[in-house]
N, C-alpha and C positions, 0 to 999 in steps of 0.2 A: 183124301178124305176132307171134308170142308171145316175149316174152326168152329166151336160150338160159337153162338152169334155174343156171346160176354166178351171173346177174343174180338171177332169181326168188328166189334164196337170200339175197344181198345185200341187196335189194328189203326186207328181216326185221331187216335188223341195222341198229341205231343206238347211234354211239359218240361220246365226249366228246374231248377233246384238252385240252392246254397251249397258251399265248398270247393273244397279240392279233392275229393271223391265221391263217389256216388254212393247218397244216402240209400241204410240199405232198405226202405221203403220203396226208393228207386229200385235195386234189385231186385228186391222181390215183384214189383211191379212186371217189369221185364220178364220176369221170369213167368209169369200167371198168363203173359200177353194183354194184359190190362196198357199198357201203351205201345204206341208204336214205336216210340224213338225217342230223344232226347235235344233239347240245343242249348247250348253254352254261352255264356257272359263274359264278361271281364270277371266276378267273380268268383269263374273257377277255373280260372286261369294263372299260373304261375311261372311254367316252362316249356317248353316242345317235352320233352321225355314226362313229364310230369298229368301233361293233353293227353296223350300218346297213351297211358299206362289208365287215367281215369276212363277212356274210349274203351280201351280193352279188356278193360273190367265191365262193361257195359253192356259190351257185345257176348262176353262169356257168360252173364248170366242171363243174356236174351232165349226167350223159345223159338222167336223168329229173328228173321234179319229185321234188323233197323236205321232207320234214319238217324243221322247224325249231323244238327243244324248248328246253323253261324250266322252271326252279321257280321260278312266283312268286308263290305264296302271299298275300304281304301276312305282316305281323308280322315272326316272328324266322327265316322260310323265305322272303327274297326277291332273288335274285341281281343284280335292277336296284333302285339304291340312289342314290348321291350321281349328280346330275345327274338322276333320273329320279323318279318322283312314287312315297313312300312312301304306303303303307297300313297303318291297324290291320290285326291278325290276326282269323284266325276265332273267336276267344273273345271277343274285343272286339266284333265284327259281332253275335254273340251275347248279348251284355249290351245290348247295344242293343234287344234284340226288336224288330228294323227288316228285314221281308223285301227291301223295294224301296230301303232305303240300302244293303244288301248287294250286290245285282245291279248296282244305279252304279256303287258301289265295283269290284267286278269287270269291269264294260262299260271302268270308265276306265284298269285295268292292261291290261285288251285293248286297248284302242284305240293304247294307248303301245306295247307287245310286237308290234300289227300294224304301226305306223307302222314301224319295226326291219326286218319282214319275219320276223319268228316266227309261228308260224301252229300251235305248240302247245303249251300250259301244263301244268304235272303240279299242277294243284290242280281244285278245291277238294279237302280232307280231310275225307271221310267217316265216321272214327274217332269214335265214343262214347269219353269221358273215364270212364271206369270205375276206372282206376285212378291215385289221385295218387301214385304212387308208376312212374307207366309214364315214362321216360328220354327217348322221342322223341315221344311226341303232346303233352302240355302244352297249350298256349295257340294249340297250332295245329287242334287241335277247337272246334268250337263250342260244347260242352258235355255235359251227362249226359243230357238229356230228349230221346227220340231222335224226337220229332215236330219237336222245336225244330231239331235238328241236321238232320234232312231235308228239314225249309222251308227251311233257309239255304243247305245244301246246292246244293237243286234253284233258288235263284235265283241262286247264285254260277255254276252252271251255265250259265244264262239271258245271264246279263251277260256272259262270257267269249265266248260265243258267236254272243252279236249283236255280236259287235266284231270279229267273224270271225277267230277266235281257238279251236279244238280245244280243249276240257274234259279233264280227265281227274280221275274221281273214282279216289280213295287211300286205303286203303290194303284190298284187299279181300282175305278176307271180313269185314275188323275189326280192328285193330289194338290196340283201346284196353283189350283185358284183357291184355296181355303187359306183362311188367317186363323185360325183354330188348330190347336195342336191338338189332338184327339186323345192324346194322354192325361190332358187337364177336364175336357169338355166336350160335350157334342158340336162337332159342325156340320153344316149345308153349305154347299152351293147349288147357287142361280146361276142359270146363263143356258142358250138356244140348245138345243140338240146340234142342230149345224155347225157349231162352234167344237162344240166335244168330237164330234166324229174327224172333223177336218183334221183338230190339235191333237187335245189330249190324248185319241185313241191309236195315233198313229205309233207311236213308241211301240205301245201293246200288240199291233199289227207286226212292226220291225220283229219282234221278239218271238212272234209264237212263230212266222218264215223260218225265225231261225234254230228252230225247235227249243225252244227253252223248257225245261222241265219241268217248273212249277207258275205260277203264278198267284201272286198275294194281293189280297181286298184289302181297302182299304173301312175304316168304321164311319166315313163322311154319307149322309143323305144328298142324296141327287133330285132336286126336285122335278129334272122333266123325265127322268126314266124310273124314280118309286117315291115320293114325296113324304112317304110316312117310315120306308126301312132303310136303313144302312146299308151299302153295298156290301158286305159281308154278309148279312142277315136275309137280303132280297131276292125273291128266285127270276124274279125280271133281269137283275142285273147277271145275275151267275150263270143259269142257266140257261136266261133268254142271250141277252145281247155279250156273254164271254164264251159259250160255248155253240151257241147255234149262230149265231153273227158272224164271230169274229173266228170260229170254227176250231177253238183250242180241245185240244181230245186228252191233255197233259192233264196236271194236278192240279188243284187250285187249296190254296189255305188260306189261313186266318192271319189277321197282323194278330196281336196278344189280346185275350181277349179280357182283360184284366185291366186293360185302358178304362179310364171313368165313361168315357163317349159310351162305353157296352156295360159296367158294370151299374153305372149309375139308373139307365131302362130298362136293361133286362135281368142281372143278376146270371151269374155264374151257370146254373145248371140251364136255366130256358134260354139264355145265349146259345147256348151249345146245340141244342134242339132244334132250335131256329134252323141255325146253319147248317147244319146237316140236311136239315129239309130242303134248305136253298139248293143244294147241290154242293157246298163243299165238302171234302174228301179229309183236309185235313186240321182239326184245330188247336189254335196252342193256347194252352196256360202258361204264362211266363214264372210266378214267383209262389203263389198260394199253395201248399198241400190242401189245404180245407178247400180251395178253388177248384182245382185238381179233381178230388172224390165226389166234389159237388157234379162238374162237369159230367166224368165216365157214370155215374150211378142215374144222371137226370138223363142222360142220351140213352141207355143201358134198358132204363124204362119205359121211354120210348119208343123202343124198337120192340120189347116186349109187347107191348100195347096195340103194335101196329101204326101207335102216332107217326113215328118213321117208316116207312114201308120197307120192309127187307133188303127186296130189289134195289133201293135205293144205297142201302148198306154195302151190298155184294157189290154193286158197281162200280163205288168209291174204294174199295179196298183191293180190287180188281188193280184199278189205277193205280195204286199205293203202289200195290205186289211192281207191277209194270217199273215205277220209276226205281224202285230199290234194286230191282234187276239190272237194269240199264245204268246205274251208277253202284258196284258190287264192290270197285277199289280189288281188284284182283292183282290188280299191278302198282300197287304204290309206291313211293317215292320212298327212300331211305333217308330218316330226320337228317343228314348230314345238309339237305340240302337246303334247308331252313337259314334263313339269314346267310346267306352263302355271297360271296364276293358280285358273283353275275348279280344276282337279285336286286343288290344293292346299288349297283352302278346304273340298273335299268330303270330302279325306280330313280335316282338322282337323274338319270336323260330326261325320265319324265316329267318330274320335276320343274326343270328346269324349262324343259320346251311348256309348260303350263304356267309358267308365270309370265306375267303383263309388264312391261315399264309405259304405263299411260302417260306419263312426260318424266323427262330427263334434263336437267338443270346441271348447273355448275356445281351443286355440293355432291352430284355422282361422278366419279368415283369418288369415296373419302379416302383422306391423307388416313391411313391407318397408323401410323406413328404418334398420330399427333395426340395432347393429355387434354382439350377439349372439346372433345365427341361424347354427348348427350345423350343416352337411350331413355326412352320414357314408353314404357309397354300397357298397355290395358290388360287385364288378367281376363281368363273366360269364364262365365259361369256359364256359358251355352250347353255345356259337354259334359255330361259326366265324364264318360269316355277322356276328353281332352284333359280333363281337373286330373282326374288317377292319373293319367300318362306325366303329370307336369309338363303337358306343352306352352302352359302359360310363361314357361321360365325357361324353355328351352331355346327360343330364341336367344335372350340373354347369354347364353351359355356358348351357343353355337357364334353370338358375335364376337366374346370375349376371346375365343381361340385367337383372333383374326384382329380385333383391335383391342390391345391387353388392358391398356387404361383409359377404357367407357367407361363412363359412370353412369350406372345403372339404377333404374327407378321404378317400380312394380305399381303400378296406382286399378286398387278396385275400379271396375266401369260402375259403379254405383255412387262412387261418392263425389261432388259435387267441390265448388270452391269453400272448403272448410280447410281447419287446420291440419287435418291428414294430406293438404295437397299444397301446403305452404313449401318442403320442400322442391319440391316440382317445382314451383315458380321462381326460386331460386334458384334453384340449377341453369336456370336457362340464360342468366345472366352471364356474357361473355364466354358462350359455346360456339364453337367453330361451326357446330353443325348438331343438329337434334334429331334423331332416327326415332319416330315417334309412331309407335304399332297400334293400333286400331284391332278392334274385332265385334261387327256388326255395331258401330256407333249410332248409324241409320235407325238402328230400332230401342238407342237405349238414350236422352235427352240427356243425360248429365254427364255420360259418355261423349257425346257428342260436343256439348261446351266448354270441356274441358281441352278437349283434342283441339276445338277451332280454337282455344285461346292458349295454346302449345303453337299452334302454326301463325298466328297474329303474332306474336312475343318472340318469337324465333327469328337470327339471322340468315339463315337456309334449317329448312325442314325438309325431312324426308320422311315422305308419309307411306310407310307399307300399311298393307287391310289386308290382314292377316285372316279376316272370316270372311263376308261377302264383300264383293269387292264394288257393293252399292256406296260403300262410307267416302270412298275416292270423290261421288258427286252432290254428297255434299258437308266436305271439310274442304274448305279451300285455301287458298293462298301458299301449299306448299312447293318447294323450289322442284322437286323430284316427290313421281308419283308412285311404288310398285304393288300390283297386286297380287296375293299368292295364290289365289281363290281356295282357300281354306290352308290350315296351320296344322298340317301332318311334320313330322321330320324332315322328310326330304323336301319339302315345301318352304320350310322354314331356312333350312339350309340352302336352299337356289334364292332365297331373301337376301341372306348375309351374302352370296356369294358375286350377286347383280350389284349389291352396296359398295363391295370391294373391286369392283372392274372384273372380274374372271370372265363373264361374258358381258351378252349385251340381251336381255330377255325379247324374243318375238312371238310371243302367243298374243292373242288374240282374243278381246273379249268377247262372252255368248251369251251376256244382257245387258241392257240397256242402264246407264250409271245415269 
């Protein structure tokens, strides 16, 4: 028997919440079939048993099956963190030029994410790193070479989905020529058609070969394929050139639609109407209830009206049904297997095969005995994500195992030569050696003067660039260069570990410094 079309509508929408269980608004929702499914943050997240328990409460007051979404990335985009197995990022997997440590890497954040009862990821990131100066792709692309970035792609793919775990390649048609975060502002890009088909779209190509399950628009205007709509919103983009182009028959969603890029032009309910019209299948509210009731009531009415044509309903929810089938989690994983010994040594190989030594001086290895060794770190404000995890300080921590009396010095990337950085200037007075952490100085000036007059003032520097590993070209004059290409865990830890001699780092960079 068919859902009456209030479900079928529902069936389209997937929204976020607050806590650590689901508000019973959300049940009840589930329960009406007013949503399709749910995805998860950092903050509602606590423990594996804790996921595990809110998920299955989700699923028991469901009337259908549903979706159960994530970003987890790997690197500085990963919402399962302490208790659960870190990953380098995609630039790291990329410095690695490792197709099949890629795809492990990704099989073993699926297998963790299915053990849970999640059953869909918003990675891998299909973005070209074009521009060092772009605010949200960073270190979460693989890189510039966009054959490189479609092998990794298409295996990140691979691994997610043998772990029975839904893909979703990000951020389509391409992300990576915008300097506009789309969470603060509307952006465009200019540039040929010829150029988009050659680059950008080759990823998206990699991915849908390799049957990926969903695919996500991005909220940027493209001015030579719709000049006036969002790829999200454009039926040129969705339907013309993602589905009869490039021949994807899979899902396609929404990044959040609560980004100001969409909230600021269209507003919450005729956002939603838009898109569905376009041809997308599934859209998300990330954080708003009133966002939320606006969406499902304005689409709702739509479809009543005929504004959306039925058919157009039936066939995106057709799709839906299709992919929750095909990812059903019949065989999942038992929580034991979460942070587990394997997980953990796989991601430190990978780790470590993803870190750069772009030059190596006499101050690598340090004498770790010795009582003047200097740490001077930049803190991140890039990350929520990173800020909650305290990656900013885990370096620190992870050095101090390893050389017990560093002297350790946490400096805002914001403040400038005042008297918040007097100590800094003196610490560096008769240091053996100054291990001075960067994280995107390239994009922040005071950041940036600060770090070159750490490496000016120093007797050996050792410069890690802990976020993109653009800041290597240009801070200069340090004795030893290491990149981590982003500041996950194990990232951080293959940092301290190339400081201390354990190995000798050979990845490979995958843009241009």
């Amino acid at each position: 028997m068919m859902q009456p079309l209030a479900e079928r509508v529902g069936q389209l929408m997937m929204v976020g919440f607050e806590g650590l269980k689901p508000p019973p608004h959300i049940l009840a929702w589930l329960a009406s079939g007013r949503i399709g499914g749910i995805y998860l943050f950092a903050r509602n997240i606590e423990s594996p048993a804790q996921v595990k328990r809110l998920i299955a409460d989700c699923r028991a007051a469901a009337q259908h099956p549903i979706l159960v979404g994530i970003d987890q990335e790997g690197g500085i985009v990963a919402r399962l963190r302490d208790g659960f197995s870190e990953s380098p990022g995609a630039m790291a997997l990329g410095a690695s030029g490792d197709c099949q440590l890629a795809e492990d890497v990704a099989f073993m954040l699926g297998r963790e994410m299915a053990a849970l009862g999640i059953n869909w990821n918003f990675a891998p990131v299909a973005d070209i790193a074009h521009q060092r100066d772009n605010p949200s792709v960073g270190t979460r692309a693989v890189g510039r070479d966009r054959r490189l970035v479609s092998e990794l792609v298409a295996a990140q793919v691979r691994g997610f989905q043998r772990a029975g775990v839904a893909a979703t390649v990000k951020h389509f048609p391409g992300l990576g020529n915008s300097v506009i975060d789309t969470h603060d502002a509307p952006a465009r890009v200019s540039g040929s058609l010829s150029f988009l088909y050659a680059e950008d779209l080759l990823p998206f190509r990699a991915a849908i070969a390799a049957g990926v399950g969903c695919v996500m628009l991005t909220h940027v205007i493209y001015d030579e394929l719709d000049s006036e709509l969002p790829a999200t919103l454009s039926p040129q983009i969705v339907d013309g050139l993602l589905r009869r182009e490039l021949g994807l028959d899979g899902v396609v969603c929404t990044d959040c639609m609560e980004m100001k890029a969409m909230t600021d032009a269209f507003g919450s309910g005729e956002s939603a109407v838009m898109a569905l019209q376009a041809g997308v299948d599934l859209v998300l509210f990330s954080h708003s209830r009133e966002a939320q009731e606006a969406a499902y009531d304005a689409a709702l009415t739509a479809a009543l009206s005929g504004r959306i044509a039925e058919e157009r309903i039936d066939l995106s929810v057709s799709r839906v049904q299709a992919l929750k089938r095909r990812f059903r989690l019949h065989n999942a994983p038992p929580l034991e297997i979460i942070g587990c010994e394997a997980h953990r040594a796989l991601a430190r190989e990978a780790a470590r095969a993803g870190t750069i030594m772009i030059k190596q001086g006499g101050a690598v290895p340090v004498n770790v005995t010795s009582k003047r060794i200097v740490l001077i770190e930049f803190s991140s404000h890039w990350s929520p994500d990173a800020d909650k995890a305290g990656s900013q300080s885990r370096f620190a921590s992870l050095l101090s195992r390893r050389i017990p009396r560093v002297a350790r010095h946490l400096v805002d990337p914001e403040s400038d030569f005042t008297d918040k950085t007097l100590d800094v200037v003196s610490a560096l007075s008769g240091a053996e050696a100054v291990i001075l952490v960067t994280r995107n100085a390239h994009m922040q000036p005071a950041q940036r003067r600060l770090a070159q007059f750490v490496c000016d003032s120093s007797r050996k520097a050792i410069l890690v660039c802990a976020g993109n590993p653009y800041d290597a070209g240009v801070i200069h004059g340090a004795d030893s260069v290491i990149c981590t290409n982003g500041d996950s865990g194990p990232s951080l830890e293959a940092a301290v570990d190339a400081i201390c001699g354990d190995y000798s780092p050979s990845g490979k960079l995958t843009v241009e410094i």
